[in-house]
C-alpha positions as CSV (number, residue, x, y, z in Angstrom):
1,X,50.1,-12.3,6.8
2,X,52.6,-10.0,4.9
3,X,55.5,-8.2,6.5
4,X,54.9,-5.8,3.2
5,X,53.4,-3.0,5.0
6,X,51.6,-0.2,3.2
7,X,49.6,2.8,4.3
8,X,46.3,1.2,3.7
9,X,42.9,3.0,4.6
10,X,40.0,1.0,4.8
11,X,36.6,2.4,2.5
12,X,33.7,3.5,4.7
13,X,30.7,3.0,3.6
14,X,28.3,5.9,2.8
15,X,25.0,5.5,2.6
16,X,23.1,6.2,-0.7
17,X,22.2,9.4,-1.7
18,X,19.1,10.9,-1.7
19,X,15.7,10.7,0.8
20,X,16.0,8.7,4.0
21,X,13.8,8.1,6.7
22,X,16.2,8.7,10.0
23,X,15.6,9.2,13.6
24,X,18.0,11.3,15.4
25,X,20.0,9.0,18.1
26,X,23.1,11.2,18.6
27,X,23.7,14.6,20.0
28,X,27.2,16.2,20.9
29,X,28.2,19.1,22.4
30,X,32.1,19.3,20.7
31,X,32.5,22.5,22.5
32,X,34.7,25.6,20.9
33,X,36.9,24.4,17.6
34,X,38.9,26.2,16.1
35,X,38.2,26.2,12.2
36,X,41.5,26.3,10.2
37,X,39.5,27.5,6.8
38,X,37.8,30.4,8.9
39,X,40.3,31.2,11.5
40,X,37.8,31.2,14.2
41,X,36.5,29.5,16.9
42,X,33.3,28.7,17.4
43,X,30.9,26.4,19.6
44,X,29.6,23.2,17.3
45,X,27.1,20.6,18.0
46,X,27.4,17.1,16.3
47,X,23.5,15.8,15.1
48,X,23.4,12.1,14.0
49,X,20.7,10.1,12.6
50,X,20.2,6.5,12.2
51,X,18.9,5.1,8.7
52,X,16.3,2.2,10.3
53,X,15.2,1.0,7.2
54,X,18.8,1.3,5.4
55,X,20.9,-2.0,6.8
56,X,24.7,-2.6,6.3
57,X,26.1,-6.2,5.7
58,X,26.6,-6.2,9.3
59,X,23.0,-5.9,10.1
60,X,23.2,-2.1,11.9
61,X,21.7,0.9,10.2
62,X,23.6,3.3,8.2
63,X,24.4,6.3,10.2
64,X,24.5,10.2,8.8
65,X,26.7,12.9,11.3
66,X,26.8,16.7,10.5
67,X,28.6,18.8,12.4
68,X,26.7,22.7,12.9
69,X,27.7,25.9,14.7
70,X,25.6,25.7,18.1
71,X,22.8,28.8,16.7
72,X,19.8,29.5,16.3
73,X,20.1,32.9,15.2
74,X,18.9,33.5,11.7
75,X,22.1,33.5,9.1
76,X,23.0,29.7,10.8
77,X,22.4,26.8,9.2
78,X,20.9,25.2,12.0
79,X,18.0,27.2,12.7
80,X,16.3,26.1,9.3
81,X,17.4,22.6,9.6
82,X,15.4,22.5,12.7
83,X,12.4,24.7,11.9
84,X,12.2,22.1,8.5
85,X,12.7,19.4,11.0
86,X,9.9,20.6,13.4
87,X,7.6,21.6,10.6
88,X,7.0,25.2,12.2
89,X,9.4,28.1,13.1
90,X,10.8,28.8,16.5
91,X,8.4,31.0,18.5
92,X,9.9,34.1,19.9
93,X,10.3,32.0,23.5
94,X,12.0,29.1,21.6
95,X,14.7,31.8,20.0
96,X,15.4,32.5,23.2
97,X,16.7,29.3,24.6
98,X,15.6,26.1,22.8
99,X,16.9,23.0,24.3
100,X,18.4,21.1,21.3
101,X,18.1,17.6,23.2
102,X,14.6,17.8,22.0
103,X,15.2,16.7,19.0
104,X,17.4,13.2,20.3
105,X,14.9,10.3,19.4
106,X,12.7,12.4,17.0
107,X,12.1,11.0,13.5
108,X,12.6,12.5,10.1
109,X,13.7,12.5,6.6
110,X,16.8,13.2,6.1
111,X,18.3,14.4,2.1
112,X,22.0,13.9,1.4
113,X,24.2,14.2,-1.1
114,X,28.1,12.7,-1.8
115,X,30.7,15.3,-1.8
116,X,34.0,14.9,-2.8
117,X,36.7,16.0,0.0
118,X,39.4,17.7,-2.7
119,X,42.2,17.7,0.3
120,X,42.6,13.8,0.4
121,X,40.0,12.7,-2.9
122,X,37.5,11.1,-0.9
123,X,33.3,11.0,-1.0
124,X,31.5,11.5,1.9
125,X,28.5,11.8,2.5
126,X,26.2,15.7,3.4
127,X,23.0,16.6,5.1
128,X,21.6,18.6,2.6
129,X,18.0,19.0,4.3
130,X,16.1,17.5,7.1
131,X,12.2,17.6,7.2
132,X,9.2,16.5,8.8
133,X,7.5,13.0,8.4
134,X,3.9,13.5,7.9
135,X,1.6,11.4,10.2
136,X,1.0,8.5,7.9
137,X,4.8,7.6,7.5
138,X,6.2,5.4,10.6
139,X,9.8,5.5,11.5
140,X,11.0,1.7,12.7
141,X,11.7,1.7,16.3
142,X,15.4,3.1,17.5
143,X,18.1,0.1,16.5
144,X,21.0,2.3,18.4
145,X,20.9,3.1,21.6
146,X,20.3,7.2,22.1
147,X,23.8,8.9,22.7
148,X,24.0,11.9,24.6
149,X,26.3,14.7,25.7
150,X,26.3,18.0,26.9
151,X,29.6,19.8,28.1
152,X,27.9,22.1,30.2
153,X,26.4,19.0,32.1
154,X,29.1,16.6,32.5
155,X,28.9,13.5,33.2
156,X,31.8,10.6,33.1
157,X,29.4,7.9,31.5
158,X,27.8,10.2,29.4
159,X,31.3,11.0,27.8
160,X,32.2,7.5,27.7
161,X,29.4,6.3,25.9
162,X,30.4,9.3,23.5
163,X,32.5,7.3,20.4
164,X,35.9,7.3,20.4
165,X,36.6,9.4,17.3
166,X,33.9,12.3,18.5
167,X,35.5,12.0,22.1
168,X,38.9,13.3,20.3
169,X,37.2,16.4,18.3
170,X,35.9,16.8,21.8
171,X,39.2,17.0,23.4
172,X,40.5,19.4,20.5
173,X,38.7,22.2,22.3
């Protein structure tokens, strides 16, 4: 070992661009954050998908995460992303109050695209769309265990279960 130390940040691997077939195994509620870009606060969600079929050296799928405003109203990105998702648009009764955990263990394709971060020069990787699978395309079973978390149901183990790195943007709030 060297006592040469040196701000050193190790790559994290993105998956490849383009069509995936995913399965949603993460929702978190990240509560109000406060967007320095926007200057606002505003309630956000954190979706993330598993890539079943897409395996790192390691053996566990690649994972996608996309953060969204928590809306369904029709200017947000969400509410296409999900009526894509669904393969139908929300019903009058679903605008109203449409419980997002839904969509936790639901399959999908899932589009994205590398974009380069201009603050610090590095890729990562988008959600660009999210859409149905038709009938006669089969997701793998779940590799990840389904995470869930819901700030206006709290629950310890639910939090802790929560990864590390989300529990902080949680604690932002």
């Amino acid at each position: 070992m060297s006592l040469l130390l040196k701000e050193k940040t190790m790559p994290f691997l993105l998956p490849n661009e383009g069509l995936h077939i995913a399965r949603c195994y993460l929702l978190v509620d990240l509560g109000d954050q406060f967007s320095q870009y926007y200057q606002n606060t505003l309630c956000k969600v954190l979706i993330g998908w598993e890539f079943p079929l897409e395996l790192m050296e390691n053996g566990k799928p690649f994972i996608q995460m996309q953060r969204y405003i928590a809306s369904i109203t029709e200017k947000s990105n969400l509410r296409p992303l999900l009526e894509s998702w669904r393969g139908r648009p929300f019903s009058k009764a679903e605008r109203e109050g449409f419980a997002l955990k839904n969509i936790l263990g639901s399959s999908c394709y899932v589009i994205t695209k590398h974009v380069l971060n201009l603050q610090n020069n590095q890729r990562w990787s988008k959600v660009i769309s999210v859409c149905h699978l038709p009938e006669s395309v089969t997701c793998p079973p779940p590799i990840n265990s389904p995470i869930h978390f819901d700030l206006d149901d709290y629950s310890e183990s639910r939090y802790l279960a929560v990864p590390e790195g989300i529990r902080k943007i949680i604690n932002l709030r």
